[in-house]
C-alpha positions in Angstrom: 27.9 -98.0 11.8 31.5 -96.9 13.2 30.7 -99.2 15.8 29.4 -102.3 14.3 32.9 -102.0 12.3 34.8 -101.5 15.5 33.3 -104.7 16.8 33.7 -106.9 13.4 37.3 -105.8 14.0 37.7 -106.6 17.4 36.3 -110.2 17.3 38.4 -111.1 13.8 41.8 -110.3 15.8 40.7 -112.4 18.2 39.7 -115.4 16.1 42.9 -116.0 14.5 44.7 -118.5 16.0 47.7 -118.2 17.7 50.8 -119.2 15.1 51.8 -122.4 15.2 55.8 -123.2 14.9 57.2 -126.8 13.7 60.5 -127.7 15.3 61.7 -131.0 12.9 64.4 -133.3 14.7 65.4 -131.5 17.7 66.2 -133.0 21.4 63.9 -133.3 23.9 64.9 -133.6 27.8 63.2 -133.2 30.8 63.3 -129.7 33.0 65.7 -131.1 35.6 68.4 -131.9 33.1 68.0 -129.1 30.5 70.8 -127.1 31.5 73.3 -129.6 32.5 72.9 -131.6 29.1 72.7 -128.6 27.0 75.8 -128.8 24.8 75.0 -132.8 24.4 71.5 -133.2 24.5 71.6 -136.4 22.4 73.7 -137.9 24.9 71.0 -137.6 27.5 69.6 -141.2 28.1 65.6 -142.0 28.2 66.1 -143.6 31.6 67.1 -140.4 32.9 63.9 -138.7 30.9 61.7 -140.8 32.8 63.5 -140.5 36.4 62.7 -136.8 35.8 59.3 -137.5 34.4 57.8 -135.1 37.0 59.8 -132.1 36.4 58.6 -132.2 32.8 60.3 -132.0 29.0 61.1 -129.2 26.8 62.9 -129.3 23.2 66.9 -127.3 23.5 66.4 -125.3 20.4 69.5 -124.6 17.9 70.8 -121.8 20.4 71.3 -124.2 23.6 67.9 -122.7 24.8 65.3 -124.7 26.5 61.7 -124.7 25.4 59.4 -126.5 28.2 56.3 -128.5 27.1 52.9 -127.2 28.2 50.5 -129.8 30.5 49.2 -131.6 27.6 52.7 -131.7 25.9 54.1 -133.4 29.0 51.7 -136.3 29.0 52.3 -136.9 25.2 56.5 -136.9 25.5 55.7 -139.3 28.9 53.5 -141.8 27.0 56.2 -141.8 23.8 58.9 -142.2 25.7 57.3 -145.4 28.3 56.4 -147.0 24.6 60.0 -146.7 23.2 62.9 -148.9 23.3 65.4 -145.8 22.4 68.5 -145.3 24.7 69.4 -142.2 24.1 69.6 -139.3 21.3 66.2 -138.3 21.8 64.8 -136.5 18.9 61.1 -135.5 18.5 59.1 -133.4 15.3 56.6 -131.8 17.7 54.7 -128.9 16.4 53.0 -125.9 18.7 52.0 -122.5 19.6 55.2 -120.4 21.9 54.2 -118.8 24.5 57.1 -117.0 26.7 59.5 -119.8 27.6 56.6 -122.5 26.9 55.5 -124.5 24.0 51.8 -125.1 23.7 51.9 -128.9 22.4 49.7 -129.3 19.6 51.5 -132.6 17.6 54.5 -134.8 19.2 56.5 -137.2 17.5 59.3 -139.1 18.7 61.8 -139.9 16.3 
């Protein structure tokens, strides 16, 4: 029985799903700028977002840290950005799982 328990146990911890965090109206840049725009992330222009396309996006967080966008992520903030007409300040709601130094994309929003 101990071990019919054990194994109930085992497969519940890894069902749960991995948290999900919302960050609501912060900047999104691409890799390449991240740290030079940093202290003025809304000053960053979308033209220069999609020069830099191929180094990917990330969201600085309150704390001047930068969050990079997984795979999926990437493509999403690439196909937002193409469709806007924004020139700069650069604001997103995206929602996600963090993983290390990487946000696991699960809802992207451009603002």
């Amino acid at each position: 029985m101990t071990k019919v328990a054990s194994l109930l146990l085992l497969l519940a911890v890894f069902a749960i799903p991995a948290v999900c965090e919302t960050f609501n109206d912060v900047p999104v840049v691409d890799k390449n700028c991240s740290s030079k725009v940093a202290a003025h992330p809304d000053a960053h222009t979308r033209g220069c977002a999609l020069k830099c396309a191929a180094s990917g996006y990330g969201i600085v967080t309150q704390d001047q840290k930068f969050l990079k966008f997984d795979s999926e992520g990437n493509s999403k903030m690439k196909e937002a950005l193409q469709s806007s007409d924004k020139k700069d300040h650069l604001r997103v709601d995206v929602t996600g799982s963090v993983q290390s130094d990487t946000l696991k994309v699960t809802s992207i929003k451009l603002l």
